[in-house]
N, C-alpha and C positions, 0 to 999 in steps of 0.2 A: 577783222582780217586774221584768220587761223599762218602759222609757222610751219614750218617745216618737221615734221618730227628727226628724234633723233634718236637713232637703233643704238647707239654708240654710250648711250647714258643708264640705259637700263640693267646694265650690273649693279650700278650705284643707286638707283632708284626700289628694284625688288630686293627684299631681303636675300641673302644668298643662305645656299643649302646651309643648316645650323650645322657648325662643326665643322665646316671647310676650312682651308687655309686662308681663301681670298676674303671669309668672312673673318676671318681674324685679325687679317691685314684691314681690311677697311676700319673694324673697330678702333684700329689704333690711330691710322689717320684722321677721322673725325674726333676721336679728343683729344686730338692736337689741334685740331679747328682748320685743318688745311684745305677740306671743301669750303669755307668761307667763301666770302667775294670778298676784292680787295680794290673797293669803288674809288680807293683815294689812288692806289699806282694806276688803275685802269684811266682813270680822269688826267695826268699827267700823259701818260702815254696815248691817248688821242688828243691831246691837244698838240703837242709838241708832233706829232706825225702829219696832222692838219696841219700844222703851222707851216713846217718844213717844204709839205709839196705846193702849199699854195706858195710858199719863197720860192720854190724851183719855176711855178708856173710867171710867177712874178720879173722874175730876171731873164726867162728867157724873154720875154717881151720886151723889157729893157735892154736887152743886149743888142736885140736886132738881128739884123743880116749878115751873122758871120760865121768863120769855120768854129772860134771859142763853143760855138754851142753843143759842141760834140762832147764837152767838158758836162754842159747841163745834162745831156742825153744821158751821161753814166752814173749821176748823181740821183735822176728821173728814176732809172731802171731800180738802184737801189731803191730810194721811198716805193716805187712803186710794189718792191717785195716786201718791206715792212708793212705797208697798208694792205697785202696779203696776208702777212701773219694776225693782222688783227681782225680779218675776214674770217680766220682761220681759229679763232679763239670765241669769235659770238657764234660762230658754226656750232662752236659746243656747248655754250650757255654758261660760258666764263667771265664775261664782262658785267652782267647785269642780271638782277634776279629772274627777270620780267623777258618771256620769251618774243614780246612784240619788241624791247624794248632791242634785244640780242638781233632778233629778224634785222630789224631797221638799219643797224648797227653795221651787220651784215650786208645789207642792199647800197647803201650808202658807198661802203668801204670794196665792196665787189662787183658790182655793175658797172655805177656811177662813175669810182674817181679811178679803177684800173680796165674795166672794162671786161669782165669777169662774170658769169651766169653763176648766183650765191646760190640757187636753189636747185641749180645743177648740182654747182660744186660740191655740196652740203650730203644729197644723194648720195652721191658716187664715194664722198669723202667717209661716209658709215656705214657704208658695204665695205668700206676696206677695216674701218675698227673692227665689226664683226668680225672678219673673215679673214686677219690680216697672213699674208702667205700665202693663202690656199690659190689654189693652182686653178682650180675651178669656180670659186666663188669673190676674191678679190680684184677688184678694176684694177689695180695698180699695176699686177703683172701679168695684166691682158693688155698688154700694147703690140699692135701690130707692128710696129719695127723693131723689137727688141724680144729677148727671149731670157724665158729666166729658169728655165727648167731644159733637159735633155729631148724630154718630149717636145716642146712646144717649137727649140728649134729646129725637131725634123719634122715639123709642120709646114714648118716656110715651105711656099711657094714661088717660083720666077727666080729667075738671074739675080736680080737686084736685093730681093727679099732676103735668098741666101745667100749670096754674099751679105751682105749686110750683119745677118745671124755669126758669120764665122767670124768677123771682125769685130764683131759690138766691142770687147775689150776696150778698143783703140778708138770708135767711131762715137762712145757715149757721151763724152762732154760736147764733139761737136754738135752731137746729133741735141743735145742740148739748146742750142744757140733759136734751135726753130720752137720749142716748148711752148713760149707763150703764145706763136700762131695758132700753135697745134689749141692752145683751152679758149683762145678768143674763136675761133673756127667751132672748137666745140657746142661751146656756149650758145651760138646763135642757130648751130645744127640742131641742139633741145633746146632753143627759145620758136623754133620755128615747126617740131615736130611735135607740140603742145603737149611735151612730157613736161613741165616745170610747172607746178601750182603758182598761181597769182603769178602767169606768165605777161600778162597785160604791162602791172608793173614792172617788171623784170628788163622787159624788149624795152619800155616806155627809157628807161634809167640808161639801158647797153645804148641805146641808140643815140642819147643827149652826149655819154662819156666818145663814143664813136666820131659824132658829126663835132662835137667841143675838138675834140685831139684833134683832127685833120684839119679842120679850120684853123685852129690858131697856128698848127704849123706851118702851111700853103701861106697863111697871110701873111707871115714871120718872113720866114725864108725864100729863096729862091729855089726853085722843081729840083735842082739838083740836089741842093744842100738840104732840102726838106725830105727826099728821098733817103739818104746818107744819115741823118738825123731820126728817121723812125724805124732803118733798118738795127741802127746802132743803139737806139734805147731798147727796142721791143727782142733784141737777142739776147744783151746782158739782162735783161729783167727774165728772160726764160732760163738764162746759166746760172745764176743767181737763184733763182726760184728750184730749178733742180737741181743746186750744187745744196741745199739744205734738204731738200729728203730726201735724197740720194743715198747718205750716212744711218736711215732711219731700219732698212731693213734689209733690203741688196745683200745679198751672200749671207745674210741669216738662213735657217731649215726653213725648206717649201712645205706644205701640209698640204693633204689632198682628203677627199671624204673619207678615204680609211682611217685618217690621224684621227685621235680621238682624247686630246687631253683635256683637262681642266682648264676653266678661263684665265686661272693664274698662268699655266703654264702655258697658254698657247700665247697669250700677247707677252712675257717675259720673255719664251724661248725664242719667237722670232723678233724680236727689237731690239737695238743695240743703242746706249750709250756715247755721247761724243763729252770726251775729257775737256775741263775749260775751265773760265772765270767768267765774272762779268760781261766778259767782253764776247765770249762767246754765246751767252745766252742772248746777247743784243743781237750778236751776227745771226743764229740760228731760230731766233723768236721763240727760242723756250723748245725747238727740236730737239734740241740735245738733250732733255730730258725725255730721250721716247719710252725706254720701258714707264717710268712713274703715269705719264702723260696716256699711255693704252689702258694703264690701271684702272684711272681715274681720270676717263677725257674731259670731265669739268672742274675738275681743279684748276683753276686761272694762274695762268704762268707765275705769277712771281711765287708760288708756292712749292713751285717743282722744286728748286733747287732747297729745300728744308724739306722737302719730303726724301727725297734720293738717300740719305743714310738710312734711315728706317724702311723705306722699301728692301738696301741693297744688303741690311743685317737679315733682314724676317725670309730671303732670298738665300741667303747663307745657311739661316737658322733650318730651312727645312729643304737644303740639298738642292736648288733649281738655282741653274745656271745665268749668271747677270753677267751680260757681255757689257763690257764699257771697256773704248778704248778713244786714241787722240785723233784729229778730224784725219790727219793725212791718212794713218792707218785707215780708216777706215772707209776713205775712199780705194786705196789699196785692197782692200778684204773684197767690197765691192766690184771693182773691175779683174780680181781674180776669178771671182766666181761667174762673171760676166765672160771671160775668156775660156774657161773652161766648159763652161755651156756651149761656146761657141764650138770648139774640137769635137763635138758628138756630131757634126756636119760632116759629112765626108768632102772632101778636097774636088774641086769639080775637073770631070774626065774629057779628053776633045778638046 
């Protein structure tokens, strides 16, 4: 059974032009050993995320028939975006040497237990490595309700649409709350238009996580409270899920086919930095290290934050600009440039 390839690894895989900066820079991260794998933190953190949702799944059945379980539902939403980040991490060939081994890892943790299309996500996820910014070549800033450039929102079409565009500032976090419909809707739209390799298994795994969720909920709860219950896990798991890359490139420089920098400089100069500790890197799954993580998508999270000095000095050392700043800011920076996108709409007449 062949993997998914991954466009996103190949700077790190070919040698780079002799003499470039970003060959210089990888020389130095590999003997520091920081592309290693780190199969003993990876081995704790699936277990302990296994652990955790099968607990959540465990109590709500214990708990029964009551409102308390609106309590599981937001605890649910979170595991269920840590078990995205670790979807999000064999995406790149970080957890395991063995690319069947990453797939698996991958299927398991994205179909199966959040209900997530992996060989979608995976696609779509390395057209944005490649490409990240560009106006015409990145998925991320091709969302039809939202606009991240001046062109794109005097493109909007319809009442709704434009409105929408002049408000996004104000409307993104709510517009937030629907995310995870928006990628399980996705998902099943390319599990159904046989764009996903080993789509067989893919449907086979979405469809058990599908019929599994709704069943133990309906048998749980009562129609109302199980209603109330899947609106309120599957929103915070979409705010949640977009409130972490959200801070990743939003209000960074757009690039279009004119731009034409170097691989260093194109994933440095649009990827930002979120300031933290420990605790941030649990909250953000290792997003807050977005420039290190663009450098080098398979350096497996625990080594981002030991890479971040030597990436943010070799970044000094030759004059390219490292944005790093603290979460709030940089959701700020974000919905700045989201609002200001918006004012290129003209105010509507009549």
């Amino acid at each position: 059974m062949g993997t998914p390839t991954s466009i996103a690894l190949e700077s790190e895989r070919r040698p780079p032009a002799r003499g470039s900066s970003y060959a210089d820079l990888l020389r130095r991260i590999k003997t520091e050993g920081l592309l290693n794998r780190r199969r003993g933190r990876y081995a704790v953190i699936l277990l302990v995320a296994g652990a955790l949702l099968a607990g959540c799944w465990v109590t709500f059945v214990v708990l029964g028939d009551t409102w308390w379980q609106l309590a599981i539902a937001v605890v649910m939403a979170v595991m269920f975006t840590q078990i995205g980040f670790i979807g999000h991490d064999a995406g790149h060939q970080q957890v395991f040497r063995s690319r069947r081994a990453n797939y698996l890892t991958g299927l398991l943790h994205g179909n199966l237990a959040i209900g997530l299309s992996y060989g979608w996500w995976v696609d779509k996820h390395n057209r944005h490595h490649a490409h990240p910014n560009d106006e015409e070549r990145d998925p991320d800033v091709d969302i039809g309700v939202l606009a991240f450039s001046a062109g794109q929102a005097r493109s909007k079409r319809g009442r709704v649409g434009r409105f929408i565009a002049r408000h996004q500032g104000y409307l993104f976090f709510p517009l937030l709350l629907a995310e995870a419909v928006q990628l399980h809707v996705a998902s099943v739209h390319a599990l159904a238009s046989r764009g996903v390799r080993h789509r067989t298994w893919e449907a086979l795994l979405l469809g058990l996580h599908i019929a599994g969720y709704l069943t133990a909920v309906l048998l749980v709860l009562s129609p109302v409270k199980a209603v109330v219950f899947i609106v309120v896990q599957q929103a915070l798991f979409g705010l949640y899920l977009g409130c972490s890359f959200a801070p990743n490139h939003k209000g960074m420089p757009m690039l279009s086919d004119r731009d034409r920098p170097d691989f260093l400089r194109r994933q440095v100069l649009t990827s930002r930095n979120v300031r933290g500790n420990w605790f941030t890197d649990l909250l953000l799954g290792g997003l807050n290290y977005q420039i290190e993580h663009h450098l080098f998508p398979s350096m497996p999270r625990p080594n981002l934050r030991r890479a971040q000095p030597l990436v943010r000095a070799f970044c000094q050392e030759h004059r390219v600009a490292y944005c790093e700043t603290s979460l709030l800011r940089s959701y700020g920076q974000a919905l700045r440039h989201l609002h200001e996108v918006g004012r290129a709409l003209p105010a509507p007449t009549g």
